[in-house]
C-alpha positions, 0 to 999 in steps of 0.5 A: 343637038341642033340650035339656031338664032331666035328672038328669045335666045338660042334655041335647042332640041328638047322632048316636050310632050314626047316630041322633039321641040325647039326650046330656049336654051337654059342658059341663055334665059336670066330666069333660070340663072338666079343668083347669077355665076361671074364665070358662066354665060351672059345672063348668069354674069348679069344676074350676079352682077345684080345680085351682089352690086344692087341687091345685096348692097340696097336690101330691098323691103319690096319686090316686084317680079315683071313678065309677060307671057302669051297673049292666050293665057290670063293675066295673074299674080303669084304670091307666095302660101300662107304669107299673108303679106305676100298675098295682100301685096298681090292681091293690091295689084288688082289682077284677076287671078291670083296664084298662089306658090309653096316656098321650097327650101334648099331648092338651088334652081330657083326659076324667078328672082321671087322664087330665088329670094324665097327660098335663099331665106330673104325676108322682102315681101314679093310677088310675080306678075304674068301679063297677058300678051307678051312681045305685042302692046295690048291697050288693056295691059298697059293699064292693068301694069300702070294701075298694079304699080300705082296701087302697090305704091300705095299700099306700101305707102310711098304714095296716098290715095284710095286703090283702084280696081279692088271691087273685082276680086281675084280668083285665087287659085291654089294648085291642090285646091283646083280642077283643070280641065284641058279642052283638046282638038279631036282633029287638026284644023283651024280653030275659030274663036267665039269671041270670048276671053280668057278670065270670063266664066264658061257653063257646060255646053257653052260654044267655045269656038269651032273647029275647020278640018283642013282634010275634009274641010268639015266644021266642028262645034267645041264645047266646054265640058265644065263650067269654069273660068277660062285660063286660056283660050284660043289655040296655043302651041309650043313657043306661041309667046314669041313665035308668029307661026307658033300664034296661029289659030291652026291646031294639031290633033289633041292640041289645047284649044281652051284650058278651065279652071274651077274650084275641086268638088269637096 
């Protein structure tokens, strides 16, 4: 097994889509380390810590869980199933999609500190947040997080005021409960944007962007094969949330181009 230093921690050879990749080592990310261990790595002994000298001693009411991840996806809220105060928590922070998470007992490798208080039994009412756009400053993200925080307070009641952003309802997805349709490269190339956005609604037959073979130096129209809203668009390869080269818009064959989402066909 190789690794080698990364920005997001170690890296370490992994099968992701029956290929070898390079993907952070497990141990080294506080996400999968919930609730911590006093003898274990660096991010295990931070989560203790955390654990047992803030959160057991304060008992948080409320919680919000902060992330970020690539800049192709859309931004969006997990709340958890049928909890109504979850979801009305989530639904505060004025998101455009909101995801929704069955909570799983007994579970013991819990990937978030949401997911860990969950299923640890606790009784806070949380959600997690997934920003759009991680390791680079996007003017429209950093007004989406400072109007979640401001009317979260308020619908807790630390402060008064009316919520901002609540005419635009989220899409709220539930996974048994929505399609996902993932448009794929029928060769390598470079994929050209068409300057759409992820969160924007797309009809069938719409031009997603195009596609400029690098072999034989053609040009290829993607088109959406459904009608859907756009939950991530432009090229995005393993690691693009922190990797620059992982960022760029060349594709291999069969890799994502688009992924749409759309409400199942009853």
């Amino acid at each position: 097994m190789s690794s080698y230093e990364h920005p997001k921690g170690r890296l370490v050879e992994t099968i992701i889509n029956g290929k070898k990749e390079l993907s952070p080592d497990p141990s080294d990310n506080i996400n999968r380390t919930w609730p911590g261990d006093p003898n274990g790595s660096e991010a295990a002994q931070v989560t203790y810590v955390f654990v047992n000298d803030f959160w057991e001693k304060i008992k948080p009411t409320h919680l919000i869980d902060l992330h970020c991840y690539n800049r192709f996806t859309i931004a969006c809220t997990l709340a958890e199933e049928n909890n109504k105060e979850s979801i009305e928590f989530a639904k505060a922070a004025a998101f455009p999609l909101l995801r929704t998470t069955p909570k799983i007992q007994g579970k013991k490798d819990a990937t978030t500190i949401t997911r860990w208080a969950r299923e640890s039994g606790s009784e806070v009412v949380s959600f997690a947040a997934e920003f759009s756009g991680q390791y680079i400053l996007i003017e429209k993200e950093v007004k989406r997080g400072v109007r979640m925080l401001s009317n979260c307070s308020k619908h807790i009641g630390i402060f008064e005021g009316k919520l901002e952003g609540m005419d635009d309802k989220p899409m709220i997805v539930k996974d048994d409960k929505t399609e996902v349709h993932y448009v794929k490269a029928p060769i390598s190339g470079l994929f050209i944007e068409n300057g759409l956005t992820n969160g924007g609604s797309i009809e069938e037959g719409d031009i997603l962007g195009y596609l400029f073979s690098d072999e034989t130096l053609e040009t290829l129209e993607i088109k959406a094969p459904v009608s859907g809203y756009l939950y991530l668009y432009g090229s995005c390869r393993h690691l693009c949330d922190v990797d620059l080269a992982a960022m760029h818009p060349y594709s291999d064959k069969d890799g994502i181009l688009t992924t749409i989402i759309r409400e199942k066909s009853i």
